[in-house]
C-alpha positions in Angstrom: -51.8 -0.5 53.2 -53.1 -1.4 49.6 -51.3 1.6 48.4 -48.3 0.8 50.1 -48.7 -2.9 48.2 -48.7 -1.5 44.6 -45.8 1.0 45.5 -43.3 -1.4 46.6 -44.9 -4.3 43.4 -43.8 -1.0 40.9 -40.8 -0.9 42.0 -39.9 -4.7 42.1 -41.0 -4.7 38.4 -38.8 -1.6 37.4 -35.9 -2.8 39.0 -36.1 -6.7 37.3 -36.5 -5.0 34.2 -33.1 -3.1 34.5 -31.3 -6.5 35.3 -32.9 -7.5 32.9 -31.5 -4.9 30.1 -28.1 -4.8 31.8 -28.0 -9.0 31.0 -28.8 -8.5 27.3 -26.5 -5.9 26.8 -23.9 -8.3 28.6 -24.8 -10.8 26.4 -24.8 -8.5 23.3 -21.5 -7.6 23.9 -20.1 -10.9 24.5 -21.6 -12.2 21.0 -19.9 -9.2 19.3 -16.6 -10.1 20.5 -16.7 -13.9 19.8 -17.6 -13.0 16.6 -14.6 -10.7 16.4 -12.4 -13.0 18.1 -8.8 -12.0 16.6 -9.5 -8.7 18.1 -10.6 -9.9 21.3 -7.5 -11.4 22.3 -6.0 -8.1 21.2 -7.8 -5.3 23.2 -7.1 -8.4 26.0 -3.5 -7.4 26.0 -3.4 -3.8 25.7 -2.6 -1.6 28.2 -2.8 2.0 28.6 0.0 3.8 27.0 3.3 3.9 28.6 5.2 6.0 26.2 3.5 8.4 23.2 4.9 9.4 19.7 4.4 12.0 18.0 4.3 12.5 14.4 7.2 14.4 13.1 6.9 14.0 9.0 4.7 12.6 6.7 6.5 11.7 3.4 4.6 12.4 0.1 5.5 11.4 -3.4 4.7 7.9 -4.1 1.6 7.2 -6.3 0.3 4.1 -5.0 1.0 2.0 -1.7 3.9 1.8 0.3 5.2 -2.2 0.6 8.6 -2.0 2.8 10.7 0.6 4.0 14.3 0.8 5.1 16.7 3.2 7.4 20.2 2.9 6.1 22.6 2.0 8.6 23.4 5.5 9.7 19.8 6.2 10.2 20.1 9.2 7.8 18.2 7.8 4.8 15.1 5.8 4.7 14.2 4.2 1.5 10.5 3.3 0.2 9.5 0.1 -2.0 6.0 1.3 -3.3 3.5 -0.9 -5.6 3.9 2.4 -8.1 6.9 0.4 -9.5 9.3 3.2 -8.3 12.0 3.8 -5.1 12.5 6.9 -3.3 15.3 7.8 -1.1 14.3 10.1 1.6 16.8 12.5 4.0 15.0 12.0 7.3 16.2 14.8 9.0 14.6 17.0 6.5 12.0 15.1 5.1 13.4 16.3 1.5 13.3 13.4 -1.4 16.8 12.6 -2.3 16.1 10.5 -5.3 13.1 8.7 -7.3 14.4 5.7 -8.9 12.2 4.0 -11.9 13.4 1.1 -13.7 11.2 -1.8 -12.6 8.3 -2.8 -14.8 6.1 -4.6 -11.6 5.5 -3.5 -8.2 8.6 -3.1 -6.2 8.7 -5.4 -2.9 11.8 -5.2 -1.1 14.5 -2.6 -0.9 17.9 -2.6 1.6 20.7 -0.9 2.1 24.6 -2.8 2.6 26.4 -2.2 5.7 28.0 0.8 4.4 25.0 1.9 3.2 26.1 3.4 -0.3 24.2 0.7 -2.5 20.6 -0.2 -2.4 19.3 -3.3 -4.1 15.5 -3.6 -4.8 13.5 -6.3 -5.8 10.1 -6.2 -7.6 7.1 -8.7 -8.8 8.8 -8.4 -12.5 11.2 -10.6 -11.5 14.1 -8.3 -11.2 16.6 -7.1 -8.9 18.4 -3.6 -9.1 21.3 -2.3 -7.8 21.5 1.2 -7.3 24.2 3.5 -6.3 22.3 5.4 -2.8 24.5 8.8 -3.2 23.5 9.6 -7.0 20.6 7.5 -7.4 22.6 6.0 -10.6 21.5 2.0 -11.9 24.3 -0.2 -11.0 23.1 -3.5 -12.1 20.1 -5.5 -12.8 19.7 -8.9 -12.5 16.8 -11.5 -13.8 15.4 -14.3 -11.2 15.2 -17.8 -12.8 11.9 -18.5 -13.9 9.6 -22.0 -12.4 7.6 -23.2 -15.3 4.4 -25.1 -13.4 2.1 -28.0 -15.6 -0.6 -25.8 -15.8 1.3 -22.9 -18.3 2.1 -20.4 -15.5 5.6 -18.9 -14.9 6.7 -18.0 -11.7 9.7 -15.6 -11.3 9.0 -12.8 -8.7 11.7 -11.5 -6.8 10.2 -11.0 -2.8 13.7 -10.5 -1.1 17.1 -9.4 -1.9 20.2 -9.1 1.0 23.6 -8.2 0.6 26.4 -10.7 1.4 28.1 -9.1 4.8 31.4 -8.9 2.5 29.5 -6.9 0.2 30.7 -8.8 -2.8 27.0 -10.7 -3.4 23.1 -10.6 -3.4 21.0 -13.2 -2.5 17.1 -13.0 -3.5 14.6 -15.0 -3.6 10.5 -15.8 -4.7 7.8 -17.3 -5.5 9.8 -19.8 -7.6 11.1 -21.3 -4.6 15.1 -21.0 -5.5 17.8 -18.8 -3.9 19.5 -17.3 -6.4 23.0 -15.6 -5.9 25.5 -12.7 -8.0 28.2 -11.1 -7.5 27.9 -7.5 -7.8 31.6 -6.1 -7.4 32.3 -7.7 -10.9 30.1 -6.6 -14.2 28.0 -7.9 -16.1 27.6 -11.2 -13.9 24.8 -13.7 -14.3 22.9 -14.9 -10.9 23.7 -18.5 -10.2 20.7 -21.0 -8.4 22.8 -22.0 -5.1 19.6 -23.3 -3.2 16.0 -24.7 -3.8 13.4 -25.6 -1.9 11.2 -27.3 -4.4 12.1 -30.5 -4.1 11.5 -30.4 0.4 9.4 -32.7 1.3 6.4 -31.8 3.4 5.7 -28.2 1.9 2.1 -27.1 0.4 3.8 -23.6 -1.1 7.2 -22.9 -2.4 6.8 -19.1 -2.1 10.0 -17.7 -0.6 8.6 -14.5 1.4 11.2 -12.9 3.2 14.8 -12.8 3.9 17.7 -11.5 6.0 21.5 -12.1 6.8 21.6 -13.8 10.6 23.1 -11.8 13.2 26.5 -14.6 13.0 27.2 -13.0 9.2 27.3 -16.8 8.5 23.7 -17.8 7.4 21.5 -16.6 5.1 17.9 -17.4 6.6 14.2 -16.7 4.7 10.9 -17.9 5.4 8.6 -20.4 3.1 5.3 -22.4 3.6 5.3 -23.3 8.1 9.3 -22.8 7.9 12.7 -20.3 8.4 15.3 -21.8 6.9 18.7 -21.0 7.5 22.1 -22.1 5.0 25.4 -21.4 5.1 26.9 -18.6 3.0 30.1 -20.9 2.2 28.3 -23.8 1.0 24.8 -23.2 1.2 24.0 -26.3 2.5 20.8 -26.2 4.9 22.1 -25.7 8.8 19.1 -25.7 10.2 14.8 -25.4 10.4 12.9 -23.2 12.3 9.0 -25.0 12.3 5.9 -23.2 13.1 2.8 -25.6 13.0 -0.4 -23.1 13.1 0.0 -21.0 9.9 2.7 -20.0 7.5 5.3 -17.5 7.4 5.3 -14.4 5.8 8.4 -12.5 7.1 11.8 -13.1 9.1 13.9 -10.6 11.2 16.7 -10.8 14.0 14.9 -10.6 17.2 14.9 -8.7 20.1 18.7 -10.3 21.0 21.0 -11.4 18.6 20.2 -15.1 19.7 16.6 -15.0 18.4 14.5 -14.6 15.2 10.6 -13.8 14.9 8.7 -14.7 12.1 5.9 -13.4 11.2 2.5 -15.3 10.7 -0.2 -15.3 9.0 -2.8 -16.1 11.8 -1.6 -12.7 13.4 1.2 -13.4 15.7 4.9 -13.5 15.8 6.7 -16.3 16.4 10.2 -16.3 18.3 12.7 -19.1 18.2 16.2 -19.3 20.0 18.7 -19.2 16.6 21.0 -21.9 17.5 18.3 -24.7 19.5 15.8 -24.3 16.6 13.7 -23.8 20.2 10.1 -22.0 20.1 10.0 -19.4 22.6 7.2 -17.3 22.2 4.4 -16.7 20.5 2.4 -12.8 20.6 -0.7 -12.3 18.7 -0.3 -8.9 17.0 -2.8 -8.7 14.1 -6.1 -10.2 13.2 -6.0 -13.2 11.1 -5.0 -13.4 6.9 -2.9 -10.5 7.5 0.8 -10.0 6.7 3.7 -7.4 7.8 6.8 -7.9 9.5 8.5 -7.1 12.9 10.7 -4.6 13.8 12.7 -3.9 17.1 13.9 -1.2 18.6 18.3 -0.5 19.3 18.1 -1.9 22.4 15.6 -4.9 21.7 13.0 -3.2 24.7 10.5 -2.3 21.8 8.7 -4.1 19.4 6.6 -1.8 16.0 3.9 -4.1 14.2 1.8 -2.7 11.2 -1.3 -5.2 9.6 -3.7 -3.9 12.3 -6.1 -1.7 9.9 -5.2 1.9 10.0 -2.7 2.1 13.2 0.5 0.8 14.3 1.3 -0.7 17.6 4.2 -0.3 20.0 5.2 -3.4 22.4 7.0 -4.0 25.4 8.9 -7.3 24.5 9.4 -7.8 28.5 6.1 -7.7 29.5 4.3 -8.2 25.8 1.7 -5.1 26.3 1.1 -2.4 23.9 2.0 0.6 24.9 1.3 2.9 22.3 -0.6 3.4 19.3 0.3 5.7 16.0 -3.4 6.3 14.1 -2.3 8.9 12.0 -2.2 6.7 8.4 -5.3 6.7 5.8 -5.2 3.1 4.9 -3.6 0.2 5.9 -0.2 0.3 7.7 2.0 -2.0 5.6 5.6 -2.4 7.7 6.8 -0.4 10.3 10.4 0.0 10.8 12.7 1.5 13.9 16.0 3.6 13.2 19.3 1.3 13.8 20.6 4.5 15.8 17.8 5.8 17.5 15.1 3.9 20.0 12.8 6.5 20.0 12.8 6.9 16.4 10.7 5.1 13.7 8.8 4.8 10.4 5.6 3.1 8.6 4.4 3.0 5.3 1.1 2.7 4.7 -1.4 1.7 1.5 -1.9 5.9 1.4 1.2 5.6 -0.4 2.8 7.8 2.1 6.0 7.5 4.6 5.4 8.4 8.2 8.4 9.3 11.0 7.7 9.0 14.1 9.3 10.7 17.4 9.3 9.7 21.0 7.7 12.4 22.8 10.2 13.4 25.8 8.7 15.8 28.5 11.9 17.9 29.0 12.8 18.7 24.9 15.3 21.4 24.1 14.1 23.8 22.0 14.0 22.0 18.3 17.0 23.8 15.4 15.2 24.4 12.5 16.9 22.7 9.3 19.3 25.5 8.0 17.2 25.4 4.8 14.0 26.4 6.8 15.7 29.7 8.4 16.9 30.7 5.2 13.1 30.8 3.3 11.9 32.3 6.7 14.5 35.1 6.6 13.7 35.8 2.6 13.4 39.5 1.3 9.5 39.7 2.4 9.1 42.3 -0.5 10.1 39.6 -3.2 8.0 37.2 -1.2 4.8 39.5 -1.4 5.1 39.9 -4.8 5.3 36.5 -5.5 1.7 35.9 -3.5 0.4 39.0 -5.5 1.3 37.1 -8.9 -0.2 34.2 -7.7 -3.9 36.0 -7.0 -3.8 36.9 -10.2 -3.4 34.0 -11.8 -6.3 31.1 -12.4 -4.1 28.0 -13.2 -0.9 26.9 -14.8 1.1 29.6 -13.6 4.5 29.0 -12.4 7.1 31.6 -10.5 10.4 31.2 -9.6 12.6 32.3 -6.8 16.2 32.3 -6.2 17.1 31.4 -2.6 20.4 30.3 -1.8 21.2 28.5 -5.2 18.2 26.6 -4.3 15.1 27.0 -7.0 11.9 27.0 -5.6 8.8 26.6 -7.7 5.3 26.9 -7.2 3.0 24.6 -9.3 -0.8 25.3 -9.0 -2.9 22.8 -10.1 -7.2 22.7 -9.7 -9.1 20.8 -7.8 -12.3 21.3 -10.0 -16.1 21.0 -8.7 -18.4 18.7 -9.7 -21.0 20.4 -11.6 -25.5 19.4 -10.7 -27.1 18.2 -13.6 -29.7 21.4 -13.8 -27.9 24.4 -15.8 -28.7 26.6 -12.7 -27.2 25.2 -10.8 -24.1 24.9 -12.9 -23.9 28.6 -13.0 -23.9 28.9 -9.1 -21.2 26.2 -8.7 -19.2 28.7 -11.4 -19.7 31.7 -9.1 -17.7 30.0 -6.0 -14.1 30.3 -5.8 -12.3 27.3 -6.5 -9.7 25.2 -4.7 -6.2 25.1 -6.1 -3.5 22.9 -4.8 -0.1 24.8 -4.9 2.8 22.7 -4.6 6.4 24.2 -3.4 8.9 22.4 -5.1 13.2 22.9 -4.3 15.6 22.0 -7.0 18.4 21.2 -5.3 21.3 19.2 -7.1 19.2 18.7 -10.4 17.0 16.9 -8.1 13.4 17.5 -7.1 12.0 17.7 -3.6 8.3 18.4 -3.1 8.6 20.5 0.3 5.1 20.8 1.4 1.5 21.6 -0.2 -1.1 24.8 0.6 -4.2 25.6 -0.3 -5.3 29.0 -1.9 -8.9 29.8 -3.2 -8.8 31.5 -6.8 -12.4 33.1 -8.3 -13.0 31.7 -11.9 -13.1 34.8 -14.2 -16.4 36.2 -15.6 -15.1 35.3 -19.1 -14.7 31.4 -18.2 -18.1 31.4 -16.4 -19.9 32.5 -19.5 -18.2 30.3 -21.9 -19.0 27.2 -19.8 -22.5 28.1 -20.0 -22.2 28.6 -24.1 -20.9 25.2 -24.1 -23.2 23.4 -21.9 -26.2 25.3 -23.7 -24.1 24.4 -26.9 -24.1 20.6 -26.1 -28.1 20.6 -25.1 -29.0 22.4 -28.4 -26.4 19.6 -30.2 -28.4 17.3 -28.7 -31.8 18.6 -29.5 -31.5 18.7 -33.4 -30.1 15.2 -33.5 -33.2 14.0 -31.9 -35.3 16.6 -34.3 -33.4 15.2 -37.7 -34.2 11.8 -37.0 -36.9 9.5 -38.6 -39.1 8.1 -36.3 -38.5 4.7 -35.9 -35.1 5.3 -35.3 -35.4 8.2 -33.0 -37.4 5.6 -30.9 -33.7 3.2 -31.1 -31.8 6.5 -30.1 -34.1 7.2 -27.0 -33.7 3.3 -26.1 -29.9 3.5 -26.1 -29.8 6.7 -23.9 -32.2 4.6 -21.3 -29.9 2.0 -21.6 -26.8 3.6 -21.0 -28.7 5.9 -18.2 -29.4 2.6 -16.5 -25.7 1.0 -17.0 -24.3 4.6 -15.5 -26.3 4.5 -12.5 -25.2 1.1 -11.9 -21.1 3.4 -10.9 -22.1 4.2 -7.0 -19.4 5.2 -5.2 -18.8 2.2 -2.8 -20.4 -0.4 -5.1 -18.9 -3.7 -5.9 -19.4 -4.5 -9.7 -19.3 -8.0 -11.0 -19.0 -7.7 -14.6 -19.3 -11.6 -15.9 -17.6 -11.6 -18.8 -14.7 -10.4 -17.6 -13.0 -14.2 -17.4 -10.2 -15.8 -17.9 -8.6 -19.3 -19.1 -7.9 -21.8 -16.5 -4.5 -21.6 -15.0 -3.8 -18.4 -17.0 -4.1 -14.3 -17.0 -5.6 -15.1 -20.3 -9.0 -13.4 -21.0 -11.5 -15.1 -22.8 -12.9 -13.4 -25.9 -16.4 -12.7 -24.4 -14.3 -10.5 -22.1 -13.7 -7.9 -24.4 -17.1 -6.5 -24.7 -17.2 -5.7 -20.5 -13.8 -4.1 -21.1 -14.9 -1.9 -23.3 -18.0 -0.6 -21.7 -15.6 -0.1 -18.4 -13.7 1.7 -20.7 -15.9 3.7 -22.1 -17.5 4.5 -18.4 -14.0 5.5 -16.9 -13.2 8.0 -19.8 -17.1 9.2 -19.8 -16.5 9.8 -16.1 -12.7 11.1 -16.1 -12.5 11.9 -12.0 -13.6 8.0 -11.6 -11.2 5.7 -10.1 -11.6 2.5 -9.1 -10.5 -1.1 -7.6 -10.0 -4.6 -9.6 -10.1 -7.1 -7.7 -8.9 -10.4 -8.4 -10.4 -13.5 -8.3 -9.6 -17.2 -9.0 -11.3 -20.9 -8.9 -10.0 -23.4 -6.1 -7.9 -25.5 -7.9 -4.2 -25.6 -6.8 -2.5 -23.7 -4.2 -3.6 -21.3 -2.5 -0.3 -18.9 -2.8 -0.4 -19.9 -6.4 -4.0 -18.9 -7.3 -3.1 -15.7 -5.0 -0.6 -14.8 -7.2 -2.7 -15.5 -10.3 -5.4 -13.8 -9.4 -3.0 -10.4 -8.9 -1.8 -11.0 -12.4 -5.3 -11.3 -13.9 -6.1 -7.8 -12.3 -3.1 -6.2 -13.7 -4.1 -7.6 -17.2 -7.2 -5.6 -16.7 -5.4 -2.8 -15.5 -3.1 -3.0 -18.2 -5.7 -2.8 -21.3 -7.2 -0.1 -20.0 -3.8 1.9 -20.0 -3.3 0.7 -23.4 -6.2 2.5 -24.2 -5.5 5.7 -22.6 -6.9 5.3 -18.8 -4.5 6.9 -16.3 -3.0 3.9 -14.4 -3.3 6.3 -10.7 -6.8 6.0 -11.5 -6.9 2.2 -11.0 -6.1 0.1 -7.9 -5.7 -3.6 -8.0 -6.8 -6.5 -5.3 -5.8 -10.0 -5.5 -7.8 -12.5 -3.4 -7.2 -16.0 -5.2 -9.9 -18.5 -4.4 -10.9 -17.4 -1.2 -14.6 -15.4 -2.2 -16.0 -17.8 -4.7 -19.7 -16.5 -6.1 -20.5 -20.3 -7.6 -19.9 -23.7 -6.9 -16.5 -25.2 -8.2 -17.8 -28.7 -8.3 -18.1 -28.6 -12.2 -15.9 -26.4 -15.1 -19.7 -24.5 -16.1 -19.8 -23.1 -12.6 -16.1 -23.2 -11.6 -15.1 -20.6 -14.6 -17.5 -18.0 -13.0 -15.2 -18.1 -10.0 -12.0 -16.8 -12.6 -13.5 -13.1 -12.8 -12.8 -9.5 -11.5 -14.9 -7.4 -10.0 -15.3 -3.8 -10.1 -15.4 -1.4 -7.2 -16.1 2.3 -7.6 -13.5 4.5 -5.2 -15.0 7.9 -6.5 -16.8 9.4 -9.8 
């Protein structure tokens, strides 16, 4: 009976315990996700997948992030707006690059086709607008906004938007100087005319235009600013009417799912939808965590909805029942825009921070067999002979080499370029890492046109030649010996200074970790300004000195400001303080793909801005180390 006692107590205790366990893991779990709230009320509202895409081409050849894309109106084209400061026009059937435009001097933000879809305009952070022919990729026109001087010394002229007039016959664009600028572009040589302003509304904190589009009437010109859409006429552009939105501003404005609808999107993470005419809110979907900005895009027949600004994925969206009902995760970094085809529903792009273009395809169960591109059939059915003897020159080859083959009146070259190995500090080492065969990136490139189209990238491993081996280990033993009778010819006391230095500079190297964030205090600025301070100088040139010491580094700026002003304003500040940095140190001979630039304004501050003394440690930039 006593035994029969302790059994059943043992087993009372064991199963408490689990309860208990089961309840802090409950409880665990619900902490997590208030803490993570923005994605809480995400996962609520996503379903299982109701329709799947599949990736069907992944568009290299920008430098730096993607910011907007656009299909032209015959879905044929897509064009890509990257922070590289260039435009590419892509075919989409083929995936081949049509053109690379350059003529900007900032990063590009907006590009769009007319309703013909033979001109592109493009407008960039310089303050410039472009008009481009699409079919040649030739420069038709560029046009300057009208600079905002503000009390404090800085100049705002960006251009964030540019739309052609339905007619043809005009651009509108718009900024962060808060005026609607207009010229005709079917005349030469015209200068834009203001035709609108918003600085002088009452009730606004920012005067940031952020988006535009033409309304689906052809009769209103409507862009977002500060909580607002607005909308004017094209004939007089007086104001028709406001579209208000009370929770957060917004960043982006599109026709919605019906012609009788926009959606805005905010930056709380949701997309707002008013009816056009009534000014009437009628829904609001939550889309994105919080502090991030992208813009909406529906599908033909309005049934779909693409958002980007969710980290690495984009989302698809019923807009009946608002679920998700299918996620793309192929991108590296963040997805920037997302963009459906104007002919096809089950067809659609994003552009992501990877600096790359994606197109995406609904998968259909019953597909007829896919036609290769004409192109395709023709390199498959090549002389294989000419072909082998092409791969048999390339074996033989280390780097640098280049052949050519004639197919079709198409060129096609292949570029080989190294991928090298980063060496251990012990010389033994070194000599193993000689020994393995090293990776070498060849890219086939089609001339086609006079224009160049990179087709698609292999990889091929390629031995380093006895001859190179031993010379790398003459000049490593070379540089040790180099060092050893400086150290030998010195006097003592200043052998001692020499043996200082090298523990100094040891120490300030060690401070580069891949992943770190570097705060480099002198690196500061005046107030209100992109102007450095002259204490700055001497962190510039030991980040200088480290990034051509180390020449496979690359790293991040990011931009930082004080509280005082706007916050759009300081935002924008703080980007232009990065690029200052960014821009000395390609002065002095630093690769600009090697450096990536962050602006957060006044949002992170590392000291107290109740006082100037603290406040000016707030104007900085910080370092972060991407790779070494």
């Amino acid at each position: 009976m006593q035994k029969s006692l302790i059994f059943i107590f043992s087993w009372s205790i064991l199963f408490l315990s689990f309860l208990a366990t089961e309840s802090s893991q409950a409880m665990a779990q619900t902490s997590f996700k208030s803490r993570n709230s923005a994605f809480e009320k995400i996962d609520n509202i996503t379903d299982k997948s109701e329709v799947e895409f599949v990736l069907d081409k992944t568009l290299r050849g920008h430098s730096a992030g993607v910011q907007n894309i656009r299909f032209s109106p015959d879905g044929k084209w897509i064009a890509s707006a990257s922070l590289d400061r260039t435009i590419i026009i892509w075919d989409v059937k083929t995936g081949i690059l049509r053109h690379r435009l350059r003529e900007h001097l900032g990063s590009v933000y907006e590009v769009t086709f007319n309703k013909k879809g033979n001109l592109l305009a493009s407008a960039s952070e310089d303050g410039t607008v472009c008009l481009w022919d699409a079919r040649y990729g030739k420069l038709l026109g560029k046009y300057k906004n009208k600079p905002l001087s503000l009390s404090n010394g800085l100049i705002l002229r960006s251009a964030s938007f540019v739309a052609f007039s339905p007619n043809n016959k005009y651009l509108y664009f718009g900024g962060d100087n808060g005026y609607i600028m207009r010229v005709r572009i079917d005349i030469p040589n015209q200068v834009p005319m203001q035709v609108f302003s918003i600085n002088s509304e009452k009730g606004l904190l920012s005067n940031t235009i952020t988006g535009g589009t033409i309304a689906s009437t052809e009769n209103e010109l409507i862009f977002s600013v500060d909580h607002y859409v607005y909308a004017i006429s094209l004939q007089n552009h007086n104001l028709v009417r406001r579209f208000h939105n009370e929770k957060a501003d917004i960043n982006d404005v599109v026709i919605g799912a019906n012609k009788n609808q926009i959606t805005g999107w905010a930056f709380d993470g949701t997309l707002v939808t008013w009816d056009y005419f009534s000014a009437k809110k009628i829904n609001v979907l939550t889309v994105s965590p919080k502090e991030n900005y992208s813009a909406a895009s529906y599908s033909k027949d309005g049934n779909w909805l693409a958002t980007g600004a969710n980290g690495t994925v984009a989302k698809i969206w019923n807009t009946e029942t608002k679920q998700n009902i299918a996620t793309l995760t192929e991108q590296k970094r963040i997805v920037r825009v997302c963009r459906f085809s104007p002919t096809e529903n089950g067809t659609l792009a994003t552009a992501s921070y990877d600096g790359r273009v994606y197109i995406w395809k609904e998968k259909i169960e019953e597909q007829t067999p896919k036609i290769e591109y004409k192109q395709e059939q023709i390199l498959a059915s090549h002389d294989a002979s000419q072909v082998e003897k092409v791969e048999d020159t390339n074996n033989q080859r280390t780097n640098g080499g280049c052949d050519t083959v004639f197919v079709d009146r198409i060129v096609e070259k292949i570029v080989e370029k190294p991928i090298y190995i980063e060496a251990k500090n012990d010389s033994e080492n070194i000599a193993v890492e000689l020994e393995q065969p090293k990776e070498i990136i060849r890219e086939k490139i089609v001339y086609v046109r006079d224009t160049v189209y990179i087709r698609d990238t292999v990889f091929q491993k390629v031995f380093v030649e006895v001859e190179s081996q031993i010379m790398a280990k003459n000049n490593s033993g070379e540089k040790e010996e180099t060092t050893n009778l400086v150290t030998a010819d010195t006097e003592n006391d200043i052998e001692t200074q020499v043996v200082n230095i090298e523990d100094e500079e040891s120490e300030f190297d060690k401070q580069f970790v891949v992943g770190k964030t570097l705060n480099l205090h002198n690196i500061q600025f005046e107030q209100g300004t992109a102007k450095l301070l002259h204490e700055a100088y001497e962190d510039l040139e030991k980040l200088l000195g480290m990034l051509k010491k180390y020449p496979n580094m690359k790293i991040a700026l990011g931009g930082h400001t004080d509280n005082v002003g706007v916050h759009t304003v300081n935002l924008r500040l703080s980007g232009e303080r990065v690029r200052t940095v960014q821009n000395y140190l390609v002065s002095h001979g630093i690769n600009r793909s090697r450096i990536q630039t962050r602006a957060y304004g006044g949002k992170f501050p590392i000291a107290s801005n109740a006082q100037e003394e603290t406040r000016k440690l707030n104007r900085r930039v910080e370092v972060t180390i991407l790779s070494k």
